[in-house]
C-alpha positions as CSV (number, residue, x, y, z in Angstrom):
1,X,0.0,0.0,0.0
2,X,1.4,3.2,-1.4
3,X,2.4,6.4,1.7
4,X,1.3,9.4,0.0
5,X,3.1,13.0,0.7
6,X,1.4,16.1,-0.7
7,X,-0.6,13.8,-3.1
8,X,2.7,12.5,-4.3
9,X,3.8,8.9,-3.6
10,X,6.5,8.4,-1.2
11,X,8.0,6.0,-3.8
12,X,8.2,9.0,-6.5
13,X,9.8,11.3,-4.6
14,X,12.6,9.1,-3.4
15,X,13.4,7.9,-7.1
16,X,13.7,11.9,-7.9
17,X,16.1,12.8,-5.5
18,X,18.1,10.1,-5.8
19,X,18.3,11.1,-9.6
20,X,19.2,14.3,-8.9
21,X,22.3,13.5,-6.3
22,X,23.2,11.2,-9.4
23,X,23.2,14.1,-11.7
24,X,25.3,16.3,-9.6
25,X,28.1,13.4,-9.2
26,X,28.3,12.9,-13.1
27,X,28.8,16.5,-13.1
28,X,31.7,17.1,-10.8
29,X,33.2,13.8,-12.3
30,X,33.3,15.0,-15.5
31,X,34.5,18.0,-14.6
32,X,37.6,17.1,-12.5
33,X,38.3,14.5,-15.3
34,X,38.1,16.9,-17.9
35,X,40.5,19.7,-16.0
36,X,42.8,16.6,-15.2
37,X,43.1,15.5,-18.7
38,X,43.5,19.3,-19.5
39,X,46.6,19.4,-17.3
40,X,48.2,16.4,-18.5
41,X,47.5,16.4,-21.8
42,X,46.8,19.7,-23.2
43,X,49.4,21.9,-21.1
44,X,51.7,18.8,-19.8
45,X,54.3,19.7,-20.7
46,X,54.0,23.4,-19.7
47,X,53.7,22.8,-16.2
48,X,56.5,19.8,-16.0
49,X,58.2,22.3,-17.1
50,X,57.3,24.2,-14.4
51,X,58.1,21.9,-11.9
52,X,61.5,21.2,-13.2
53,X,62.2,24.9,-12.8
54,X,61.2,24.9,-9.2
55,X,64.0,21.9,-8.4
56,X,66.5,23.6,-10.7
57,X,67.7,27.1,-10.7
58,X,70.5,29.0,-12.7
59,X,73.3,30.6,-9.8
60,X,76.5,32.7,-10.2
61,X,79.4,31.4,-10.3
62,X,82.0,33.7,-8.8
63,X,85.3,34.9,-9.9
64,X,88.1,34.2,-8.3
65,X,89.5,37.6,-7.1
66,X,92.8,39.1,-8.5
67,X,96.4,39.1,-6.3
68,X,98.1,41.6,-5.6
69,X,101.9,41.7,-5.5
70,X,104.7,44.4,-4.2
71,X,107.0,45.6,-6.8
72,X,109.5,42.6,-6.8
73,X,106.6,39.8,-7.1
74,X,106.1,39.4,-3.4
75,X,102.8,37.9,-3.3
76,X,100.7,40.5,-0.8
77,X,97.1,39.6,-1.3
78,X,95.8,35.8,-2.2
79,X,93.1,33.8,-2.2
80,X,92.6,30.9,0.5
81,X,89.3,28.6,0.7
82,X,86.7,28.9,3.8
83,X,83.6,28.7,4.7
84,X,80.5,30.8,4.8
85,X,77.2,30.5,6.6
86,X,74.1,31.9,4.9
87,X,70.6,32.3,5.2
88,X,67.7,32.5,2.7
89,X,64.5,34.1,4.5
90,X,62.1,32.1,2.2
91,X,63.0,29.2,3.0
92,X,62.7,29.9,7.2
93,X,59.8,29.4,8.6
94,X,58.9,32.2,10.8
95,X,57.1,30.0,13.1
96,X,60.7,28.5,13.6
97,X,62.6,30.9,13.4
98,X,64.0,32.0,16.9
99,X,64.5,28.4,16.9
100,X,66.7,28.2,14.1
101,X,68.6,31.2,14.9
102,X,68.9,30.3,18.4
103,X,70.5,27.1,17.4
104,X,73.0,28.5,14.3
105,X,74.3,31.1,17.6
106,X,75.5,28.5,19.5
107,X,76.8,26.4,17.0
108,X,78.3,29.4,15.4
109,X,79.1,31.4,19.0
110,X,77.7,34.3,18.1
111,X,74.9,36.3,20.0
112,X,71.2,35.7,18.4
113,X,70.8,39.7,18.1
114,X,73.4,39.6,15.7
115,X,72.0,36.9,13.3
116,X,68.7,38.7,13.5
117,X,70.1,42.2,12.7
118,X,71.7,40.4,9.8
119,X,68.9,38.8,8.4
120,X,66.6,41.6,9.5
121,X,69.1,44.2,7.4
122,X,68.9,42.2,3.8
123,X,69.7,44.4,1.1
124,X,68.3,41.4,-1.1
125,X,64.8,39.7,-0.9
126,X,64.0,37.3,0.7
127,X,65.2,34.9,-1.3
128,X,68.8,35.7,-1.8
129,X,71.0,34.7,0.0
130,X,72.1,36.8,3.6
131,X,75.7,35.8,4.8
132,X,75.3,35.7,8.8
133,X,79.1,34.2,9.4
134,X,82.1,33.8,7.3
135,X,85.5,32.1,7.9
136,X,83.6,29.3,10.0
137,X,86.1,26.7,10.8
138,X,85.3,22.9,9.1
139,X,84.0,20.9,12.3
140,X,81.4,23.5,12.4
141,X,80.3,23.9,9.0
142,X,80.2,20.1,8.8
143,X,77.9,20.4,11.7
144,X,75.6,23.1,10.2
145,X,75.5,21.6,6.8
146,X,74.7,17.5,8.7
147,X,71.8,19.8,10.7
148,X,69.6,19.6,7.7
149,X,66.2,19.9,8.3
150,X,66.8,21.2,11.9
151,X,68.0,24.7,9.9
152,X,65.2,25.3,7.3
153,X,67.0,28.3,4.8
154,X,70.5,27.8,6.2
155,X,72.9,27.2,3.7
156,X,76.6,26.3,3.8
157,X,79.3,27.7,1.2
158,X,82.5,27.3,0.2
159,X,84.4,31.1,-1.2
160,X,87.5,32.4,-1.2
161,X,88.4,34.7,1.7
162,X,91.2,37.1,1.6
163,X,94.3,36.6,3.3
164,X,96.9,39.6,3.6
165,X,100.8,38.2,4.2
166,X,101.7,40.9,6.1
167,X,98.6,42.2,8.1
168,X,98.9,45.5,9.8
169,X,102.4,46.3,7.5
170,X,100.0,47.5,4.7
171,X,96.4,47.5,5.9
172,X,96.1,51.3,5.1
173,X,97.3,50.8,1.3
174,X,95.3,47.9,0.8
175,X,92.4,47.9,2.5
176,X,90.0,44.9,2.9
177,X,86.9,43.5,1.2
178,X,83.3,43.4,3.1
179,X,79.9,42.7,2.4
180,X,77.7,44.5,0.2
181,X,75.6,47.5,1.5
182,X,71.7,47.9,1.1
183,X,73.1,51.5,-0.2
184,X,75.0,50.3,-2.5
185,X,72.7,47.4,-3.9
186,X,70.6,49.3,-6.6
187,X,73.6,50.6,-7.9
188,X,75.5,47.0,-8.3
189,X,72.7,44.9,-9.1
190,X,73.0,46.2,-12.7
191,X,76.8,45.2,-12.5
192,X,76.2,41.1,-11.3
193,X,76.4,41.6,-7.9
194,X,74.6,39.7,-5.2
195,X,73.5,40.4,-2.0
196,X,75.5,38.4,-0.3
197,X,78.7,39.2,-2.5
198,X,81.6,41.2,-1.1
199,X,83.6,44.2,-2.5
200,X,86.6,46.3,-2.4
201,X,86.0,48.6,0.8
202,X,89.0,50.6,1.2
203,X,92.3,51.1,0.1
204,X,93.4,49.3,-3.2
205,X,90.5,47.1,-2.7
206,X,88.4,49.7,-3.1
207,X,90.4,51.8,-5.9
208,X,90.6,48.7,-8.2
209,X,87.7,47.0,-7.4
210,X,86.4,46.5,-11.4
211,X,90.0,45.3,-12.7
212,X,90.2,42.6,-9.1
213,X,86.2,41.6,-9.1
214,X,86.4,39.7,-12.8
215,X,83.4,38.1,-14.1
216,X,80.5,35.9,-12.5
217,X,80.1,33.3,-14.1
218,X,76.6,30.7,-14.3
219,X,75.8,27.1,-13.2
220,X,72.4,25.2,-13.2
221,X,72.0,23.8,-10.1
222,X,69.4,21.7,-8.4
223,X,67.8,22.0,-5.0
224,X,65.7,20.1,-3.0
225,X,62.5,20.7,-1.2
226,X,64.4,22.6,1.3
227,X,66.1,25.0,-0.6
228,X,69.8,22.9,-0.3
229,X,71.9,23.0,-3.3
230,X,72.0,18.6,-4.1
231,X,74.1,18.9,-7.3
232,X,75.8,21.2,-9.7
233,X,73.9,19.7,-13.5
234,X,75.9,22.3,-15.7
235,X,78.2,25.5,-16.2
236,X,76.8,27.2,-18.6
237,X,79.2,30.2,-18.5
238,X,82.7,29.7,-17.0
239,X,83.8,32.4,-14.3
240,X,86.7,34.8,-15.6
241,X,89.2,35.3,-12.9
242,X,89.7,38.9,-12.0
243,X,92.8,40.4,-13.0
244,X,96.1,40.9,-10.5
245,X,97.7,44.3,-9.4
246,X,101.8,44.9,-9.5
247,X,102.6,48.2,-7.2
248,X,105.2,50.2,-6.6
249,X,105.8,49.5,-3.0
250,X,108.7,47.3,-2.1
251,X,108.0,44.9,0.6
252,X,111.3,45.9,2.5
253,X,111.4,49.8,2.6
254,X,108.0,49.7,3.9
255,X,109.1,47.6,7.0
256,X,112.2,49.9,7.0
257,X,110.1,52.4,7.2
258,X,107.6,51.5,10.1
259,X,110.2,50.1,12.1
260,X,112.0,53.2,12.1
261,X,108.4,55.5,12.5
262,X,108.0,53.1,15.2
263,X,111.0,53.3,16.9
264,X,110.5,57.2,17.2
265,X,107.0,56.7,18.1
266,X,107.5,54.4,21.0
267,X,110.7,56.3,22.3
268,X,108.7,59.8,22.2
269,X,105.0,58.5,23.1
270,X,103.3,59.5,20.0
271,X,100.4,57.9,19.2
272,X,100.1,59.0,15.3
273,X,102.8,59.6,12.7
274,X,103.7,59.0,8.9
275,X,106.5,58.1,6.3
276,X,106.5,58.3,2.8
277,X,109.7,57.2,0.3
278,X,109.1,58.3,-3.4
279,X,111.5,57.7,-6.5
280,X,111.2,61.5,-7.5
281,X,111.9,61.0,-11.2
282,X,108.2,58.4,-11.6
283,X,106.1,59.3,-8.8
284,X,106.4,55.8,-8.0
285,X,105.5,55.5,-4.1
286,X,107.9,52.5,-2.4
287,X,106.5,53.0,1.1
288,X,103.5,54.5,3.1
289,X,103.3,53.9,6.5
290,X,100.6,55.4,8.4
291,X,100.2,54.7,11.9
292,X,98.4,53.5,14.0
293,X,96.7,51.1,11.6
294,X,94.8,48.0,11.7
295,X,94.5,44.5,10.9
296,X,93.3,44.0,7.5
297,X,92.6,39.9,8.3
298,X,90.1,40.8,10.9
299,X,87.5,42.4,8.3
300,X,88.3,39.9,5.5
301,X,87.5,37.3,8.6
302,X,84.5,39.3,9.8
303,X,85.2,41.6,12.5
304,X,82.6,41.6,15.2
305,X,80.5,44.6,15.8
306,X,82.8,44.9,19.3
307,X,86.1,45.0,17.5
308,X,85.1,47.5,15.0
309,X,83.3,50.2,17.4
310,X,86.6,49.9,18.8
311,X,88.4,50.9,15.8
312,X,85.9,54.0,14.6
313,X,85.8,55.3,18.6
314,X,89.6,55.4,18.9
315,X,91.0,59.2,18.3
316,X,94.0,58.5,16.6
317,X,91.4,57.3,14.0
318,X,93.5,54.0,12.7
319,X,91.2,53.3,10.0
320,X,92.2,56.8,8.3
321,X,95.5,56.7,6.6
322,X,96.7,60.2,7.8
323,X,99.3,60.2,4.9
324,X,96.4,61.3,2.5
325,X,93.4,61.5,4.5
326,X,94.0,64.2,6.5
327,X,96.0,67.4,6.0
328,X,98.7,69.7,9.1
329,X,99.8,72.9,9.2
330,X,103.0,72.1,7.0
331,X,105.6,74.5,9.1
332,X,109.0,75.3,8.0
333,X,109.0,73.1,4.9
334,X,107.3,75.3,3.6
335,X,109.3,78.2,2.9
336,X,110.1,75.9,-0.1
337,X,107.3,77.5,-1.7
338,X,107.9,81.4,-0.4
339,X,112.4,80.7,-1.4
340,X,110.9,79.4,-4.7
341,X,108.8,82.9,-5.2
342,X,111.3,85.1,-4.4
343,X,113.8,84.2,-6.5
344,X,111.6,83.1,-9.4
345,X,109.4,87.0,-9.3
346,X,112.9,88.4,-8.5
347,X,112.2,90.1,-5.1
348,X,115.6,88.6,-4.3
349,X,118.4,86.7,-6.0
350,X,120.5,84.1,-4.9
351,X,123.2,86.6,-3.2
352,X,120.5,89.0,-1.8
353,X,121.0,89.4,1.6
354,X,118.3,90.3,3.9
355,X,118.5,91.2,7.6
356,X,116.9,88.4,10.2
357,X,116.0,90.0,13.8
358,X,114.8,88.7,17.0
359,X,111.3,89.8,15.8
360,X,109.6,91.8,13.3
361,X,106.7,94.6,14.0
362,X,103.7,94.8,12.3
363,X,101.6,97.3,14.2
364,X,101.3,95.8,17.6
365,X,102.0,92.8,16.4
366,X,105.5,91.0,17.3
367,X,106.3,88.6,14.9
368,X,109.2,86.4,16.4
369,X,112.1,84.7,15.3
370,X,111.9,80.9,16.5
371,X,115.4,81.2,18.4
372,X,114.6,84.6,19.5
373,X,117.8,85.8,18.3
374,X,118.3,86.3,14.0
375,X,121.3,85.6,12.2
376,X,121.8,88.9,11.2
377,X,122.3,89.4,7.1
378,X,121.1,86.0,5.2
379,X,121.2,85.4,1.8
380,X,118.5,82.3,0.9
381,X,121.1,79.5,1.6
382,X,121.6,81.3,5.0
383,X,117.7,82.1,5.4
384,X,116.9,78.3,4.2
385,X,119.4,76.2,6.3
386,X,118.7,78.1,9.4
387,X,115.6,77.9,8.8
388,X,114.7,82.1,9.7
389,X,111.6,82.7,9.9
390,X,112.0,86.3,10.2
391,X,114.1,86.4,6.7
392,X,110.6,84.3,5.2
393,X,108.3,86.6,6.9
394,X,109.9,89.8,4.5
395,X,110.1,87.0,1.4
396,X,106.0,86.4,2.2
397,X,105.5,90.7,2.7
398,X,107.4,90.9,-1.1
399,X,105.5,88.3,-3.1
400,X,101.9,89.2,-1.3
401,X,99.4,86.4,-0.4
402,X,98.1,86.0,-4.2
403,X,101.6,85.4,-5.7
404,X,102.3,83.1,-2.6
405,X,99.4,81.1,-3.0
406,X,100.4,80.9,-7.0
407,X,103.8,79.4,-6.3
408,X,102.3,77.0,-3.5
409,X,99.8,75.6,-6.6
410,X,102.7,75.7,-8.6
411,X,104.0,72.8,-6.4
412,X,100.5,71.1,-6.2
413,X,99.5,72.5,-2.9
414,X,95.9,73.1,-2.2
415,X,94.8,70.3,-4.9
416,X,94.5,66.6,-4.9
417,X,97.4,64.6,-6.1
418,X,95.2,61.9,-8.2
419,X,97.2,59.0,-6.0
420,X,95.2,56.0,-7.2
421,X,93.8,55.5,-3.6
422,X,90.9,56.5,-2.2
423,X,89.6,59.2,0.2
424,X,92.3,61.8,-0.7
425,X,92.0,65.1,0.6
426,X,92.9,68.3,-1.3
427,X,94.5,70.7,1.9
428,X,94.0,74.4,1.8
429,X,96.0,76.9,-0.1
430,X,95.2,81.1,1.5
431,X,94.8,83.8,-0.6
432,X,92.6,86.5,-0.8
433,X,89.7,85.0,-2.8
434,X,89.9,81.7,-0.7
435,X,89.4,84.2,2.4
436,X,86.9,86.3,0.8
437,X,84.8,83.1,0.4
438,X,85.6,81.3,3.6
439,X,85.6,84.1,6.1
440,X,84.2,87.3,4.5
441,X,87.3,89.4,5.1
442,X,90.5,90.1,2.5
443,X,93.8,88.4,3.9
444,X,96.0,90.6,6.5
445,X,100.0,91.3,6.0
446,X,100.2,89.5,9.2
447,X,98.5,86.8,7.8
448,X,100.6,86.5,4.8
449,X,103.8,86.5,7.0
450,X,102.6,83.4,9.1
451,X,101.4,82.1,5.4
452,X,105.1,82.2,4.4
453,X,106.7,80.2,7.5
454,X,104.0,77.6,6.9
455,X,101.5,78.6,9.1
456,X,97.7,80.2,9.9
457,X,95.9,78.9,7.3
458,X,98.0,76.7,5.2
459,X,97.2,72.9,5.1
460,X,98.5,70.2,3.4
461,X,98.7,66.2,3.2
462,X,102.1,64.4,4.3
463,X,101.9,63.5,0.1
464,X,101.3,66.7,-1.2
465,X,104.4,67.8,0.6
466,X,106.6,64.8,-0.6
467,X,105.6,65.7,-3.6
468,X,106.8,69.2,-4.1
469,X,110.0,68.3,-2.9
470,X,110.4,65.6,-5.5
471,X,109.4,68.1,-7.7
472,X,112.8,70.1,-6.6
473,X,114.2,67.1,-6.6
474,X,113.8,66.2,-10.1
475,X,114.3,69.7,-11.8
476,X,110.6,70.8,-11.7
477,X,108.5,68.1,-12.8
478,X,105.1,67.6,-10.8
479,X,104.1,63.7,-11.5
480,X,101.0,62.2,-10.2
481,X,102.0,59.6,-7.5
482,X,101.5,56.0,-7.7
483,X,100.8,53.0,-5.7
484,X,99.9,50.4,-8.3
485,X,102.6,49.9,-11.1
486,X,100.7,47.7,-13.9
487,X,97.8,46.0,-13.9
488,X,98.0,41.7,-15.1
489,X,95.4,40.1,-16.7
490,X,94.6,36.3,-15.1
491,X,96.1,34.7,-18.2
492,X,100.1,36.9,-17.2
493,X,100.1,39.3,-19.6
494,X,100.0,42.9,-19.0
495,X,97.1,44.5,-19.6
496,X,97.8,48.0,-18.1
497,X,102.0,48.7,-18.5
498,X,103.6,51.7,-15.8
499,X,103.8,55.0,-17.5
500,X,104.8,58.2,-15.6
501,X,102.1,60.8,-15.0
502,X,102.9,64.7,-15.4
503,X,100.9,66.8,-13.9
504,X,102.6,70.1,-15.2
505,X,105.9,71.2,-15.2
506,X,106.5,73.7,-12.9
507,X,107.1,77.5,-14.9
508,X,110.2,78.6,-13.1
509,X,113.6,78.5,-14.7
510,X,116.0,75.5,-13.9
511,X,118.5,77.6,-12.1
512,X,116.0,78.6,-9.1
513,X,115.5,75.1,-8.3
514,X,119.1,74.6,-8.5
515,X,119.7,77.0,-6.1
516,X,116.8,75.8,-3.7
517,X,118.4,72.4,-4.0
518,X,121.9,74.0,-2.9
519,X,119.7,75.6,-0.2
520,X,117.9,72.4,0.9
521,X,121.5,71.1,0.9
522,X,122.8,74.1,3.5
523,X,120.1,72.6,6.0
524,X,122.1,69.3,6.5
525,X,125.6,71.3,6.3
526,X,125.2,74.1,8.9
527,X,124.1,71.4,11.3
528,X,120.4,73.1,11.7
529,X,119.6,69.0,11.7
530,X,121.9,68.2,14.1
531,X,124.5,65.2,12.7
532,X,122.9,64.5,9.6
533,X,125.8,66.0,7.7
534,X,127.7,62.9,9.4
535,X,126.0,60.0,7.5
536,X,128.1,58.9,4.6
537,X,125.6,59.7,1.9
538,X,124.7,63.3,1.0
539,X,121.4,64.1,1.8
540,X,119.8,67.6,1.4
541,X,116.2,68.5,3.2
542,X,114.4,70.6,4.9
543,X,112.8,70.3,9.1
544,X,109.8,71.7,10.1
545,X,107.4,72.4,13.2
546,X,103.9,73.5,12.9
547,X,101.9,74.7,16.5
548,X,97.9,73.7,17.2
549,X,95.5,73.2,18.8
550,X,94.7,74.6,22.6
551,X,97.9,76.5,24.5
552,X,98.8,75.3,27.7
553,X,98.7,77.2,31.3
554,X,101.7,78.8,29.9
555,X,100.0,79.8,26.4
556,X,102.1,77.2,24.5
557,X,101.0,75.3,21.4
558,X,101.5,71.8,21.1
559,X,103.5,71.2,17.6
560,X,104.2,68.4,15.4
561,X,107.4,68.5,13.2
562,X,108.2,67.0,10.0
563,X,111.4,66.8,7.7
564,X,111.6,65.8,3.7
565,X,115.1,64.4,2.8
566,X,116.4,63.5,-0.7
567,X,119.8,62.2,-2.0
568,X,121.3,62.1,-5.3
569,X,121.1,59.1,-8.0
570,X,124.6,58.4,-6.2
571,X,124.0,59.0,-2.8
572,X,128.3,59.0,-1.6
573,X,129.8,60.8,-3.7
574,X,126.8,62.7,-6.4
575,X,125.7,66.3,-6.4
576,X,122.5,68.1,-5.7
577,X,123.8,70.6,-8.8
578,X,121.9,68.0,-10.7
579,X,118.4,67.1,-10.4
580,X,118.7,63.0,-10.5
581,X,117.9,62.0,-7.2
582,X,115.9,58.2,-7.0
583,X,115.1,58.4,-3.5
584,X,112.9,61.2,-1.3
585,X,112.0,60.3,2.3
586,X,109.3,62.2,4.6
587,X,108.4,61.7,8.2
588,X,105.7,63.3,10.0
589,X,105.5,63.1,13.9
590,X,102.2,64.6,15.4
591,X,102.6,66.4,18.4
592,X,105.8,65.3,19.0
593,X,106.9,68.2,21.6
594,X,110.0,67.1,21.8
595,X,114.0,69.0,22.3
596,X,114.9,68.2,18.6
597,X,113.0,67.7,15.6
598,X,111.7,64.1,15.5
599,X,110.8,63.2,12.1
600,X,114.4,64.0,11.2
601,X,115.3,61.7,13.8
602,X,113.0,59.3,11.6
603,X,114.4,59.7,8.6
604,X,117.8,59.8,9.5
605,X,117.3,56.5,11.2
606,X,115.3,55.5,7.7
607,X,118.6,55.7,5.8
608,X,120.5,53.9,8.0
609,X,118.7,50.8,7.1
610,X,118.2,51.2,3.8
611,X,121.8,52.0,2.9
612,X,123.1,49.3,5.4
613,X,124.7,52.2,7.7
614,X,126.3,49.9,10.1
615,X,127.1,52.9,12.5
616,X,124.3,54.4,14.6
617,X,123.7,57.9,14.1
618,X,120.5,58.3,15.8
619,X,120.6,60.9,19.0
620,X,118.1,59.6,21.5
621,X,118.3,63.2,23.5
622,X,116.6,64.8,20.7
623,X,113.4,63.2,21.6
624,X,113.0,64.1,24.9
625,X,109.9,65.6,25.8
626,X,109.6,69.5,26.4
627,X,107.4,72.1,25.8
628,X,109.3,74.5,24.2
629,X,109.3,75.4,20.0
630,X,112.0,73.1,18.9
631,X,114.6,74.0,15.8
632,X,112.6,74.8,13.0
C-alpha cells in the first residue's frame, strides 16, 4: 500500500532525489576529469616544465679575485678557501625561526641579536642569500651543513676569503673586502652583484675593485625541497678570474720604514705619525706607513661589531691613513714655496742678503724669530738652512698672499694629487679669494707673513708635501703619485704597463731650483739637523714644526714637526747641482713636543737601514719631551 506526501507517492519522490544527487556526481566527475586531462595532456608539458624549474635554478658562479703583488713579485694579497654560513628568508619558517637562529648562535658562537640584525638588514629579498658568518672553521660547518632539516634556509658555502701576508704592514694601502651594503645594492645589481657578494671597501681594494672583481660566471643547479643546493647539472658560462695588481711599493722599505716610525714613536709617546719614500723622477710610491693602523685579516675574517666600534671610537682614527686623509699645518718646509717665489718674481736673488732680527713689527704685532735671536744678514742659503723665519716673513711681505698662494699651486699644494687611492684630501691653499669666500674678510700682512713660514691657514697632506720636494728634486716636474705599477690580466700578460704621469711642469727656470736644491743642501751642512751632515751619503732636506690646537697654562701650542730628505742618484759621492735624485723620504711626527725635531730623527734612522749604515747615528736626546718650539 502506497504512503502518500502532498498527493505525491513516497516511492516517487525518493526515485527523484536520488536522480538528482546522481546528476550532480556525473557532473563534478566530468569536470575534474576533464581539468585533469587538460593538465596532462593539453598543457603537460607546460607545467613539468614548471616543476622542473622549481627543483633547478641558474646561480652565479664567482670569480676568483685578482692578487696583488709588491714591486719585486712578493705575493701581498691571495686567495685561500673557507667557509661561509648563509641564510635565505624564504625558506625559514617564521614560526621557527627564533629556533633556528637560536641554534645557528650557538653552534656558530655568536649572540642571536646579531643573526637577527643580519637577516633583519637584507639588502636582497627574501630569497637571496644573507651571509650571517664567514671564515667558519670545518668541524662546524660540517655540523651546520649535517643539521639539515633542523636549519630550514641555512645554507653552507664554500668562497675564497682574503688573506693579507703581512697584516697590519700595509692594511692602510690595501684595505680589505666586506659585504655589500643595502646602499650600494641598486647601484651594483646592474653590475652582477649579489646580496651576499663582497667588494673592495678601502684602500686598493676599493680603488681597483672593477679590474680585481672579474666576471660571474653561471651554473644550473638543483635543490631540494628545502632550498639545499643537491648537485651542480651544468656551467653554462665559465667564471673569468679577476685580474692581478703589481705596485710600486717594495715589501722591504715599507718595514724599514715602520720600524723606524715606530721606533720614534714608541721612544717619544706618539700615538700617530707618517712616512712616505718616493722615487722623485716616476712618482712611484715604495712605502707609506701610516700609523696607527689596523689589521686587514680581521675584516676579511668578519670583525665583530665589538672589535670595529673599537676601531671608529679610537681618536687616533686607525682606520684613516693620515698620509692622505688628513691634512697639518705644514711648518717650515714650507718656505720651499715662499724661497721658490722670491727668487723666481725676482724680489731677491740668490746673493741677496736680507736682515733676520729677533722679531719683526707689524703694528702691535710682534712677529718672532723661532730662536729669539736672528742671524743677522742672510742670503736664501743662510735664510733656508737656518731655517729664519724672520728672513721668510719679508720674502711672504714681497711676493703678497696671491703670488704666494700661486707658487704653492705651482708645487701642487691646495689640490689633490690623483694617487690611485681612495679618500684623498685636497688641503687648503690662503689667498685672498679663498678668504673672501671662507671668512668674508680680505687676507692681513700679518696673515701672509705666518702664510710664508708655513703657518695660519695653510694645510697640506704628508703627500702633497713629498711631492713638491720631488718636484725640486727632479728639476721641476710635478708627477701624479703611484701605488699600483701595472695591472696583469689572469692569463700573465700585461694588460695595463707603468707609464709616468705629469701633472705640469712647474714654470720657473732650472737655475732657481738649482739654487733651492743647494739651499735644501745648506740645511744638513750648517748642522740646523743636528749630525745628519755625518751620514756617509749626502742628503739635502728641509725640518719643520707647525703649532695647534689649545695652548697650555703657559699659552704654549702643542707642535708636530716633519722633515723631507732627498739624496742624489749616487747617494756618496753625487751632487745636488743635478736634479737626478731616485730616493725622497718624509716623516711626519704629530705632536711630537720634543728637544729636537723628531721626524728627522726618523728619517735619518730611515737611511740607515736602507743604505746598510752599520754605525748608529741616531741621538736619542733629541726626543726628549719639552714644551718648548723646537729647531725649526
Amino acid at each position: 500500500m502506497n504512503t502518500y506526501i502532498d498527493g505525491k507517492p513516497l516511492s516517487t519522490r525518493r526515485f527523484s532525489r536520488y536522480l538528482v544527487f546522481g546528476l550532480i556526481v556525473v557532473f563534478a566527475v566530468g569536470t575534474l576529469s576533464a581539468r585533469l586531462f587538460y593538465l596532462q595532456i593539453t598543457n603537460g608539458t607546460e607545467y613539468a616544465a614548471i616543476s622542473n624549474r622549481q627543483r633547478t635554478v641558474d646561480e652565479p658562479i664567482p670569480a676568483p679575485r685578482g692578487y696583488i703583488y709588491d714591486r719585486n713579485g712578493r705575493l701581498l694579497v691571495k686567495n685561500v678557501p673557507t667557509f661561509a654560513v648563509k641564510i635565505r628568508p624564504a625558506d625559514l619558517p617564521d614560526a621557527r625561526r627564533d629556533e633556528v637562529v637560536a641554534r645557528l648562535a650557538a653552534l656558530l658562537r655568536m649572540d642571536p641579536a646579531e643573526i637577527n640584525g643580519t637577516i633583519d638588514g637584507n639588502p636582497g629579498s627574501a630569497f637571496d642569500l644573507v651571509r650571517v658568518a664567514q671564515d667558519v672553521d670545518k668541524r662546524t660547518a660540517q655540523l651546520i651543513s649535517e643539521a639539515g632539516f633542523e636549519l630550514p634556509g641555512v645554507d653552507v658555502a664554500v668562497e675564497a676569503r682574503r688573506q693579507y701576508t703581512d697584516g697590519p704592514l700595509m692594511s692602510q694601502l690595501l684595505g680589505y673586502t666586506g659585504p655589500v651594503s643595502a646602499e650600494q645594492l641598486p647601484d651594483l645589481r646592474d653590475k652582477g652583484y649579489q646580496p651576499d657578494d663582497l667588494l673592495g671597501k678601502a684602500g686598493l681594494e676599493a680603488e681597483y675593485e672593477t679590474a680585481l672583481r672579474g666576471t660571474y660566471g653561471v651554473q644550473t643547479v638543483a635543490r631540494d625541497k628545502t632550498g639545499r643546493r643537491t648537485q651542480v647539472l651544468q656551467t653554462v658560462k665559465d667564471a673569468v678570474p679577476g685580474a692581478s695588481l703589481r705596485l710600486t711599493l717594495d715589501s722591504k722599505t715599507q718595514r724599514e720604514a715602520q720600524k723606524a716610525l715606530k721606533w720614534a714613536m714608541d721612544k717619544v709617546g706618539m700615538t700617530r705619525g707618517v712616512v712616505i719614500a718616493m722615487n722623485p723622477q716616476t712618482g712611484e710610491i715604495l712605502a707609506m706607513v701610516s700609523l696607527p693602523t689596523y689589521d686587514n685579516n680581521k675584516f676579511a675574517r668578519g670583525i665583530s661589531q665589538t672589535e670595529y666600534k673599537k676601531l671608529l671610537k679610537n681618536k687616533d682614527k686607525p682606520l684613516l691613513n693620515h698620509a692622505i686623509q688628513a691634512h697639518y699645518a705644514p711648518g717650515s718646509t714650507y718656505k720651499l714655496v715662499t724661497g721658490t717665489g722670491g727668487l723666481a718674481d725676482r724680489d731677491i736673488t740668490e746673493s741677496t742678503r736680507v736682515l733676520t732680527k729677533p722679531f719683526l713689527t707689524l703694528g702691535e704685532t710682534k712677529f718672532y724669530e723661532w730662536n729669539h735671536r736672528g742671524w743677522g744678514p742672510c742670503d736664501i742659503y743662510c735664510g733656508f738652512g737656518h731655517s729664519s723665519d724672520t728672513f721668510f716673513y719679508q720674502i711672504a711681505g714681497m711676493l703678497g698672499i696671491d703670488r704666494l698662494a700661486y707658487w704653492a699651486r705651482q708645487y701642487g699644494f691646495g689640490e689633490k694629487t690623483g694617487v690611485d687611492l681612495p679618500g684623498e684630501v685636497g688641503g687648503i691653499v690662503p689667498d685672498n679669494a679663498w678668504k673672501q669666500e671662507a671668512l668674508g674678510a680680505p687676507v692681513f700682512p700679518g696673515e701672509t707673513y705666518q702664510a710664508g713660514i708655513g703657518q695660519g691657514y695653510d694645510a697640506v697632506t704628508p703627500l702633497q708635501l713629498i711631492n713638491a720636494y720631488s718636484a725640486l728634486a727632479n728639476g721641476g716636474t710635478l708627477y701624479r703619485p703611484q701605488i699600483v705599477r701595472e695591472i696583469v690580466g689572469p692569463d700573465g700578460k700585461v694588460v695595463r704597463p707603468f707609464s709616468r704621469k705629469v701633472l705640469h711642469k712647474l714654470k720657473v727656470n732650472p737655475s732657481v731650483l738649482r739654487v733651492m736644491r743647494e739651499a735644501a743642501r745648506s740645511t744638513v751642512t750648517l748642522r740646523h739637523t743636528y749630525n745628519l751632515v755625518d751620514l756617509p751619503i749626502k742628503i739635502a732636506g728641509k725640518s719643520g714644526t707647525a703649532e695647534f690646537g689649545t695652548p697650555d697654562a703657559q699659552g704654549r701650542l702643542p707642535y708636530s714637526s716633519f722633515f723631507v730628505g732627498f739624496t742624489p742618484k749616487d747617494p756618496r759621492n753625487g751632487s745636488f747641482e743635478n736634479h737626478d735624485s731616485r730616493l725622497i723620504v718624509m716623516a711626519f711626527a704629530h705632536d711630537s713636543r720634543t728637544k729636537g725635531n723628531t721626524a728627522t730623527e726618523i728619517v735619518k734612522y730611515f737611511f740607515q737601514l736602507h743604505y746598510g749604515i752599520e754605525k748608529d747615528y741616531r741621538l736619542p736626546e733629541n726626543l726628549e719631551r719639552t714644551n718648548f718650539y723646537s729647531n725649526d
